[in-house]
N, C-alpha and C positions, 0 to 999 in steps of 0.2 A: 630236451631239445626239440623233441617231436612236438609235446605241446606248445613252443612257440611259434615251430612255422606252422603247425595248424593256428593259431592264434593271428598268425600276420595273414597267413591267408585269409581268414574271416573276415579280417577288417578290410584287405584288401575287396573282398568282393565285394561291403559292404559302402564303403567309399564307392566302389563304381558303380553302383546303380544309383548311389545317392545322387549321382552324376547324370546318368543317364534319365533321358527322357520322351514320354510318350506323348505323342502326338493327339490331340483330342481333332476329330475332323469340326466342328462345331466350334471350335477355337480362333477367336480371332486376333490376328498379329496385332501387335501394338507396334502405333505410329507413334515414334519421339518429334516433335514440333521442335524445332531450334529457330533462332533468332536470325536475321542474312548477317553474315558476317562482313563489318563495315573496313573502309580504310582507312586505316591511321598514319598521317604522315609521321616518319621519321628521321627523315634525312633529305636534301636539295642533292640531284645529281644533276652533272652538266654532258649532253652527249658532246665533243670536240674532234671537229675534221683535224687531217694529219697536218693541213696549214696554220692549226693554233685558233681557228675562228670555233665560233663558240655554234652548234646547228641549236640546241635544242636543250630549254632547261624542265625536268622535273621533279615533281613530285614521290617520294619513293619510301616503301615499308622496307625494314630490314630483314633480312633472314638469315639469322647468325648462329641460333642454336640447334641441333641436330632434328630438335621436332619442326622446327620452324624450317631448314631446310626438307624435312618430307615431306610438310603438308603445301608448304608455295601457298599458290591461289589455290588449293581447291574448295570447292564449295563455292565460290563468287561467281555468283551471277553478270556481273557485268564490273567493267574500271574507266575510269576516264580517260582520253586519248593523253593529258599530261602528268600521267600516272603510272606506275611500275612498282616490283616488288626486285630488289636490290639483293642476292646470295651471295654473301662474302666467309668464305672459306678459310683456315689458317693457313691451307697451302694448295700450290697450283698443281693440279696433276689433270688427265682427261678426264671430265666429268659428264654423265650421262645423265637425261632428264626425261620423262615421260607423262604423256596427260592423262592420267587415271585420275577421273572425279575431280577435273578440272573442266568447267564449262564454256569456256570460253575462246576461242582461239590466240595464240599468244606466234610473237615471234622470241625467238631465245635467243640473245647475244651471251657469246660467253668472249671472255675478257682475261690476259696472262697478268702476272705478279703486276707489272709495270705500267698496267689496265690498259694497254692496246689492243684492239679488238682479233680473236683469233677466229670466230666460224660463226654465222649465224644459222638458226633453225627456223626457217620460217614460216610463219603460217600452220604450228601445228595445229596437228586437228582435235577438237576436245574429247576426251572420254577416250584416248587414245594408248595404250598400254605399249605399243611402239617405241623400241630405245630411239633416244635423239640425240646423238654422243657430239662434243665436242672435236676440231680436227684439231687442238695440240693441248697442253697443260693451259689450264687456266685455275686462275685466283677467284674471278666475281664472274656473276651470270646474272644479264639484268632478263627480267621479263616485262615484256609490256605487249598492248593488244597487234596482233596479227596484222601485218601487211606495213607497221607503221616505218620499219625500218628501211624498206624501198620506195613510201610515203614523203620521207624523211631524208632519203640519198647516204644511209649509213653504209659504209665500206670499210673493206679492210685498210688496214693504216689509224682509222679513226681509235679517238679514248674516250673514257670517261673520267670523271672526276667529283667527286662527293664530297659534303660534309652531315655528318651526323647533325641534329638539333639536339640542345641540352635538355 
């Protein structure tokens, strides 16, 4: 028995340094190059006043799986004004959102099951690690660029409405 936890211990130390590592001052960091990541339409959203008139139709990427909801925009350098990225949830509860390694300023509509609008966030700031919670359960949270929602005249009462592209 003794010579095995002497035995796990061994390799335990030896795993950790195989881990560990030293610092050379004369070392230099390697820079990874990536490509900008582009926009891919994938669905027509319609923004809609509480009178049924139609304000505003876009362009919109989906973010439906769990990576896709962490990463949102970040890394985009810039999106076009009839442009947005679309988070659709299986279910509505308060959702919080924040701009780490997000460059750009965004306003955040968040939207309940029934897509009526419940709180916007607007104008956050990028690079911002700040919660930016929603004020009740919501289902979808549209992002699109900073300021366009008071640009736009969006209010509470207001929906949206979507269709996916095949």
């Amino acid at each position: 028995m003794k010579k095995r936890i002497l035995s796990l211990a061994s390799l335990s130390l030896i795993l950790s340094l195989s881990f560990t590592s030293c610092g050379d001052d004369d070392r230099k960091e390697e820079v990874i190059e990536t490509e900008p990541i582009s926009f891919t339409k994938e669905a027509e959203l319609y923004l809609i006043k509480a009178s049924g008139d139609t304000l505003r139709k876009l362009d919109v990427e989906l973010a439906e799986s769990s990576y896709e909801h962490q990463t949102g925009l970040m890394y985009r350098e810039s999106m076009e004004d009839d442009q947005g990225m679309l988070f659709v949830y299986d279910d509505a509860r308060v959702r919080s959102f924040y701009m780490k390694n997000t460059y750009i300023p965004l306003d955040i509509i968040y939207y309940a099951a029934d897509s009526t609008l419940v709180s916007i966030q607007k104008n956050a700031t990028p690079r911002d690690e700040t919660s930016l919670p929603s004020e009740g359960p919501t289902k979808f949270v549209l992002e699109i660029n900073g300021g366009l929602s008071d640009a736009w005249g969006v209010e509470q009462g207001d929906k949206i409405s979507f269709k996916k592209l095949d």
